[in-house]
VOGU-3710 file (C-alpha; in Angstrom, 3 decimals, decimal comma):
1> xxxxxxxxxx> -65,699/89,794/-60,895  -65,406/86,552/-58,599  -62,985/86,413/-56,460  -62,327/83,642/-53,845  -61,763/84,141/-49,566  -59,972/80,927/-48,180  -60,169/81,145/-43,984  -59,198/78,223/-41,493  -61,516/76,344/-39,277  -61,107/76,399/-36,088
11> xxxxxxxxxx> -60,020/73,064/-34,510  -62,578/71,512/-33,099  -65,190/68,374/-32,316  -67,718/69,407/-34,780  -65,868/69,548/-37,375  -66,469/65,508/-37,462  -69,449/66,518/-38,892  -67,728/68,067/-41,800  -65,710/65,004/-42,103  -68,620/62,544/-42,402
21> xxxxxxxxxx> -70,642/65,222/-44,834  -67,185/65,266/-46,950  -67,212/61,129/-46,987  -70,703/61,288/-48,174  -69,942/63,485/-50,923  -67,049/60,360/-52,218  -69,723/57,909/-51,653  -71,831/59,854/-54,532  -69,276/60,631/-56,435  -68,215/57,120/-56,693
31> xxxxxxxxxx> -71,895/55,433/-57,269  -72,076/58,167/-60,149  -68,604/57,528/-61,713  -70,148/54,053/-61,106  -73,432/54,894/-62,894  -72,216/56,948/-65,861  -69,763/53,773/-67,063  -72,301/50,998/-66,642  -74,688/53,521/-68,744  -72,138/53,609/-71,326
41> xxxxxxxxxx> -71,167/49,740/-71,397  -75,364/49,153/-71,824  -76,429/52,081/-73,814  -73,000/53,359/-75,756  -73,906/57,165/-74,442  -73,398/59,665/-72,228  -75,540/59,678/-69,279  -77,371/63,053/-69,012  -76,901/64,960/-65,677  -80,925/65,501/-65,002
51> xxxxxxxxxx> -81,389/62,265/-65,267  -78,352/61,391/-62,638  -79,907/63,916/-60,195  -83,261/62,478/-60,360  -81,865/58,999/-59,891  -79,886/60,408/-57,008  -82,541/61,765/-54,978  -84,915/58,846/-55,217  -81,269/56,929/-53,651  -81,944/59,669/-51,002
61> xxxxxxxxxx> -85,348/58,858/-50,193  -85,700/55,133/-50,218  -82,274/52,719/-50,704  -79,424/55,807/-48,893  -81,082/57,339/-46,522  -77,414/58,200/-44,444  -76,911/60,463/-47,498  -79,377/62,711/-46,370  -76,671/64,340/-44,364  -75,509/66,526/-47,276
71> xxxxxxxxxx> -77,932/69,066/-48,368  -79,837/68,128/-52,023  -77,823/71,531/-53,592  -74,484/69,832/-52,579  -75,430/66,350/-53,848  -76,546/68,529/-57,170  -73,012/70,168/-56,994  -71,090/66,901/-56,887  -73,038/65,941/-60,193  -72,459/68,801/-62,123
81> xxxxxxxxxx> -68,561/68,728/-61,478  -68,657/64,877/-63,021  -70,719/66,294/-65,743  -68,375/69,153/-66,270  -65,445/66,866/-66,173  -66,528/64,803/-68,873  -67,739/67,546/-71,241  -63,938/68,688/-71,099  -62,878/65,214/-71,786  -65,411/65,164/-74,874
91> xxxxxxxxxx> -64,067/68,290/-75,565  -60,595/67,533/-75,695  -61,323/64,105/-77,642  -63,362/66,078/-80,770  -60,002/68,590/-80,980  -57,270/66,812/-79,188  -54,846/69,968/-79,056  -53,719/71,096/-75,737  -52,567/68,318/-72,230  -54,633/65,206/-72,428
101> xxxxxxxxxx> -57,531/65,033/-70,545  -59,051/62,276/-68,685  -62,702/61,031/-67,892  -63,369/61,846/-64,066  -62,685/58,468/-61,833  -62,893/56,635/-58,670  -61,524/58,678/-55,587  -60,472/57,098/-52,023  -62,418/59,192/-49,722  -59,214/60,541/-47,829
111> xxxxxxxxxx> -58,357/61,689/-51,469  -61,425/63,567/-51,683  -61,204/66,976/-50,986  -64,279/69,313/-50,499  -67,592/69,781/-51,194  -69,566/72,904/-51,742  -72,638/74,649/-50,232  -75,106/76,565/-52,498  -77,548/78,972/-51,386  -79,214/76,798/-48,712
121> xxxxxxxxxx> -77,371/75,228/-45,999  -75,340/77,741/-44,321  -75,792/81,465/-42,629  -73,321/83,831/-42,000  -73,803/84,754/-38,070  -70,845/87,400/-37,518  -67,805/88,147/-38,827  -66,313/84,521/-38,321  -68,709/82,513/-37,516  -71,043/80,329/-39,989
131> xxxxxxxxxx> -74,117/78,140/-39,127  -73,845/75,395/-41,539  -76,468/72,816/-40,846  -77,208/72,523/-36,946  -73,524/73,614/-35,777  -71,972/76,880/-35,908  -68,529/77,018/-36,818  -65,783/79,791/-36,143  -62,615/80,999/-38,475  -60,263/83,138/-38,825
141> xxxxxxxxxx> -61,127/86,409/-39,951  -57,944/87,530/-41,321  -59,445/90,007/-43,845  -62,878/91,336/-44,446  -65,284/89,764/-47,174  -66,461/92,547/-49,768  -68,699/91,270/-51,831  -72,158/88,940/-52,701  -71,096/85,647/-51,496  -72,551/82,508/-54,060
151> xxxxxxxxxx> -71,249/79,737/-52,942  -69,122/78,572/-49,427  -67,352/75,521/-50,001  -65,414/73,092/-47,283  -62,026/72,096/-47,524  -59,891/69,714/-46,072  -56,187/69,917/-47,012  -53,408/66,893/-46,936  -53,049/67,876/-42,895  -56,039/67,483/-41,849
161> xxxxxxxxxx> -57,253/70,965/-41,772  -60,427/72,562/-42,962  -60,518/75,387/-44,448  -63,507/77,358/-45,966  -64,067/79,297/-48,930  -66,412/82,143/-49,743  -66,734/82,927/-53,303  -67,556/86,751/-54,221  -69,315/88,346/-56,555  -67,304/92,376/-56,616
171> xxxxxxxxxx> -68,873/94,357/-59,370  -66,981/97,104/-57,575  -63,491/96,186/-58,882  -62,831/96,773/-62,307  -60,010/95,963/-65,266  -56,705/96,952/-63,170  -54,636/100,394/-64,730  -51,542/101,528/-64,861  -50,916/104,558/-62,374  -47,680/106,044/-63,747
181> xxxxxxxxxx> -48,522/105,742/-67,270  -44,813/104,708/-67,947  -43,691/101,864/-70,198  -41,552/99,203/-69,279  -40,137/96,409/-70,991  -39,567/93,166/-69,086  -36,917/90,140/-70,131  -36,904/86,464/-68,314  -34,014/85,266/-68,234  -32,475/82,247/-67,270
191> xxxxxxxxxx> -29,157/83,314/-64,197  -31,894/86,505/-63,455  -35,602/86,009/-63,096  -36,390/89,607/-64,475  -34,652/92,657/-65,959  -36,555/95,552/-66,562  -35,717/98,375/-69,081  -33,904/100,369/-66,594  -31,318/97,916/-65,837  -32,998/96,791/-62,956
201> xxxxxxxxxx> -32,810/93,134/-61,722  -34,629/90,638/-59,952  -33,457/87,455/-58,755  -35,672/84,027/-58,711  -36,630/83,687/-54,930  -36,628/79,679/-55,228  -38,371/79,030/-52,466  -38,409/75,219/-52,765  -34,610/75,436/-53,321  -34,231/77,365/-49,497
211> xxxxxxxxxx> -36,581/74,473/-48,332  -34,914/71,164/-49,841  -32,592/70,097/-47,288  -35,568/70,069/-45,073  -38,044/68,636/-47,186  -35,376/65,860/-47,896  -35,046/64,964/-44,116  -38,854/65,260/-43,542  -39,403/62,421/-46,695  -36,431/60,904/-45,090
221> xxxxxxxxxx> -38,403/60,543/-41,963  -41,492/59,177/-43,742  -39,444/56,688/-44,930  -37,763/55,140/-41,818  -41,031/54,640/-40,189  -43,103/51,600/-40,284  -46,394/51,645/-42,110  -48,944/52,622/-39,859  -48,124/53,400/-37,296  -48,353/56,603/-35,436
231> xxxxxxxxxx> -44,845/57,642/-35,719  -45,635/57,126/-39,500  -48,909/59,302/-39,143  -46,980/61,686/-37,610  -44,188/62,247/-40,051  -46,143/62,482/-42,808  -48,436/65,212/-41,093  -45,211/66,785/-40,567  -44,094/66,835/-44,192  -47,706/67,764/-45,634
241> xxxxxxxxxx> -47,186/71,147/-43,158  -44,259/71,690/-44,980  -45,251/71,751/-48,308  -48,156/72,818/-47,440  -45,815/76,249/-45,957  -43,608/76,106/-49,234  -47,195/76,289/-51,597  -47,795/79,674/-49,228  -44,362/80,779/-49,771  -44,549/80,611/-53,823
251> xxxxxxxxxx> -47,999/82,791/-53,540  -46,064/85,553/-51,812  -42,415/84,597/-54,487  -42,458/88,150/-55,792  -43,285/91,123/-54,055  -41,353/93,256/-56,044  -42,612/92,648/-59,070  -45,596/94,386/-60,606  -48,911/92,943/-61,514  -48,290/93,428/-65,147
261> xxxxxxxxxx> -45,937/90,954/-64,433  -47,715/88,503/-62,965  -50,251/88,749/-65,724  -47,791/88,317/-68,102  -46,386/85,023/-67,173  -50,116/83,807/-66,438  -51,183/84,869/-69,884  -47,752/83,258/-71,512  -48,776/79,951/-69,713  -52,219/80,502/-70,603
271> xxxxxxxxxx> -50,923/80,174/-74,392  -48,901/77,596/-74,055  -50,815/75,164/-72,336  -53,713/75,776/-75,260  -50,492/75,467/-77,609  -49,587/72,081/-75,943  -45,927/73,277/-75,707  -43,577/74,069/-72,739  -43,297/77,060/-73,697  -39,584/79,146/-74,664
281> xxxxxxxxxx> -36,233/78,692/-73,515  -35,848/79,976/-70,175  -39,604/79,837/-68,671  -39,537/76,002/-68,189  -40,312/75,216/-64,504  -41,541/78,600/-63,720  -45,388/78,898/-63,022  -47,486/81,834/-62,688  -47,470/83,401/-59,644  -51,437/84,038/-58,467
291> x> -51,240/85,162/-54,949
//
């Protein structure tokens, strides 16, 4: 089973490093999205993803040599998601059931979030520290990693922040059972979230409702300022942090509830996104709770 371990960076110089690895990950992103519809215009098909990667690392060698700074398995890795991308989109164009789906496109390199290390590239020194590259780079260890790690990638959320991610390969968990053995029914409602069989209630925590009178001031504040300037900068750091606390908040919504619950509403939404629907009365506007 994979499974996914997001820590935070510590703050710190180096991390510029990060910063101008993540840039050169947009660049070739953007010369492939580049690539792949000039191949199309001359050639009416699809431009094959070996073919991009050997094109790629001959960039490398002679023409880009500044995008040397990213290791050849991340460059590789930034390919395969644009081929990926547009295999869904030919996907959803032979059947077109389900949300629309778009061809990958141009990103502005402050949009572009993360990039991801392979098997080279990066050591594990201790508990939180990694070596990735030249630098070593501490985090915060709040919990321990069990597991094969594949792949680390680097993230940088709408604040600024990076953030790393180990994902796991845990043979040792398994399909999760029932411990009781009793059977429950569950109804969603719309006044009450849940009511289970024995009459027992749970009410919607809403936490974007508890947080709207400050999220309106913080947009507020965007607002009033002038474009860029710091006071600007600041104010919009400010309100990232905030929803960036309320997106936290909504992974923790319902402690009470069990995990047949949560798997529930994930497989309901599972079926109605295939279904292209909204799914019935009374689940609009709720999403699947995955924390």
């Amino acid at each position: 089973m994979r499974q996914a371990y997001r820590y935070k960076l510590y703050a710190a110089d180096r991390n510029k490093r990060l910063d101008r690895q993540r840039i050169v990950a947009c660049q070739i992103w953007n010369h492939c999205i580049a690539l792949h519809r000039r191949y199309f215009r001359m050639f009416g098909k699809h431009l094959s993803q070996s073919r991009l990667k050997h094109r790629i690392a001959l960039m490398r060698k002679h023409v880009r040599p500044e995008w040397q700074l990213l290791g050849s398995q991340s460059v590789q890795d930034v390919i395969e998601r644009i081929d990926r991308s547009y295999q869904r989109f030919f996907s959803w164009c032979k059947t077109r059931i389900g949300r629309r789906v778009a061809p990958p496109k141009f990103k502005k390199r402050v949009k572009y979030k993360s990039f991801t290390l392979k098997q080279a590239g990066w050591k594990l020194l201790d508990d939180n520290h990694i070596q990735i590259g030249r630098c070593s780079y501490k985090f915060h260890n709040s919990r321990p990693i069990e597991g094969q790690i594949k792949t680390v990638s680097i993230v940088r959320d709408a604040v600024g922040d990076y953030w790393i991610v180990f994902s796991v390969l845990n043979e040792a968990i398994g399909a999760r059972q029932t411990v009781t053995g009793n059977t429950a029914g569950l109804d969603f409602g719309l006044t009450t979230f849940v009511t289970l069989s024995d009459k027992t209630t749970i009410s919607a925590p809403q936490p974007l409702l508890k947080q709207i009178k400050q999220l309106r001031k913080s947009c507020g504040n965007v607002s009033r300022k002038k474009k860029g300037s710091n006071g600007r900068r600041r104010a919009r750091l400010a309100l990232a942090r905030l929803y960036r606390r309320i997106a936290s908040m909504q992974g923790l919504a319902v402690p009470e509830c069990c995990q047949a619950c949560q798997d529930l509403r994930c497989a309901l939404y599972r079926g109605f996104e295939s279904a292209g629907d909204e799914g019935p009365v009374g689940t609009q506007g709720l999403r699947p709770c995955l924390g």
